[in-house]
C-alpha positions as CSV (number, residue, x, y, z in Angstrom):
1,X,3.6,-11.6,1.5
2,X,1.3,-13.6,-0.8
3,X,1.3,-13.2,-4.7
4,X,-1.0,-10.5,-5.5
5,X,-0.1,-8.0,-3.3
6,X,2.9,-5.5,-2.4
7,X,3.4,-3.4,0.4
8,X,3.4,0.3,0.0
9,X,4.3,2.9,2.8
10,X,3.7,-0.1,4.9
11,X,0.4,-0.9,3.7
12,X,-0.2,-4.3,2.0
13,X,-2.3,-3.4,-1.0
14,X,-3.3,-5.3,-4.3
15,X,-0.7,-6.0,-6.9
16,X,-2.3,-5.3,-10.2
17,X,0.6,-6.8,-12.6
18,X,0.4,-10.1,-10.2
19,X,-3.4,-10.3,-10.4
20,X,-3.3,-10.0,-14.0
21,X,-0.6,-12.9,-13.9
22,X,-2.9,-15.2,-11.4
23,X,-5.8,-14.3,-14.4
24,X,-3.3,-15.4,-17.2
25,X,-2.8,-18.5,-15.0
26,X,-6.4,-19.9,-14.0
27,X,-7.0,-18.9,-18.1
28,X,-4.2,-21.0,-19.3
29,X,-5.1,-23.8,-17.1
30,X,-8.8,-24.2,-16.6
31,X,-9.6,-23.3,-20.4
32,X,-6.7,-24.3,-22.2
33,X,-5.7,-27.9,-20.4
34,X,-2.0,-26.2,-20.3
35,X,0.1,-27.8,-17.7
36,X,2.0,-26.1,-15.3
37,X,5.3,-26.6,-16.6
38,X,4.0,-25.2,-20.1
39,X,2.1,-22.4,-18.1
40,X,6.2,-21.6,-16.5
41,X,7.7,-21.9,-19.6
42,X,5.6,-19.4,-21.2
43,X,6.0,-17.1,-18.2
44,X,10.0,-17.6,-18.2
45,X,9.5,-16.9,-22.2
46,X,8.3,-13.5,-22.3
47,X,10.3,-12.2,-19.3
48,X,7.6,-12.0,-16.7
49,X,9.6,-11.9,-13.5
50,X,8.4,-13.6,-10.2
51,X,7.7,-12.2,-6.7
52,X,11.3,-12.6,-5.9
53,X,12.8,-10.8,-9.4
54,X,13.4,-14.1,-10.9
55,X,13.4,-14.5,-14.7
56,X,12.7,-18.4,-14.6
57,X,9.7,-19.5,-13.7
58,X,9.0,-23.2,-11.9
59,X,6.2,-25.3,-12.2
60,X,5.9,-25.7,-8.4
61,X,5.5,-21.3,-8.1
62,X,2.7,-21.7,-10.7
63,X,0.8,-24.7,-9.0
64,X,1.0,-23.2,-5.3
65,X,-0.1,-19.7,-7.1
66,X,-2.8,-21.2,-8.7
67,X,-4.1,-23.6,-6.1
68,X,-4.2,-20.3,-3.5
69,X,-6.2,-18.9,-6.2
70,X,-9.0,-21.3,-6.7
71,X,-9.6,-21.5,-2.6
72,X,-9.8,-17.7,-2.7
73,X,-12.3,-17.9,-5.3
């Protein structure tokens, strides 16, 4: 299941909380320069878990994440 969604009574529906994150990302790259190994470590910092419950984030999550986001754009 992509980022941004959950499944629910087996339904896939938006994931709010993960959209917000996808926001925080394009935001902290396209208008702050941030790379994404800054953009994980501030993720990892304030205890934003991944898709998979993870508490540390990797610069690889947050370029596939944001890369699916700017061709659904």
């Amino acid at each position: 299941m992509k980022y941004s969604t959950k499944k629910v009574r087996g339904k896939i529906v938006p994931h709010l909380a993960e959209q917000r994150v996808i926001k925080t990302i394009m935001d902290m790259r396209d208008r702050h320069g941030l790379s994404f190994q800054k953009i994980a470590d501030f993720f990892s910092g304030i205890g934003i878990p991944t898709k998979r419950k993870q508490r540390k984030w990797n610069k690889e999550v947050i370029r596939c994440i944001y890369g699916n986001a700017q061709i659904n754009q």
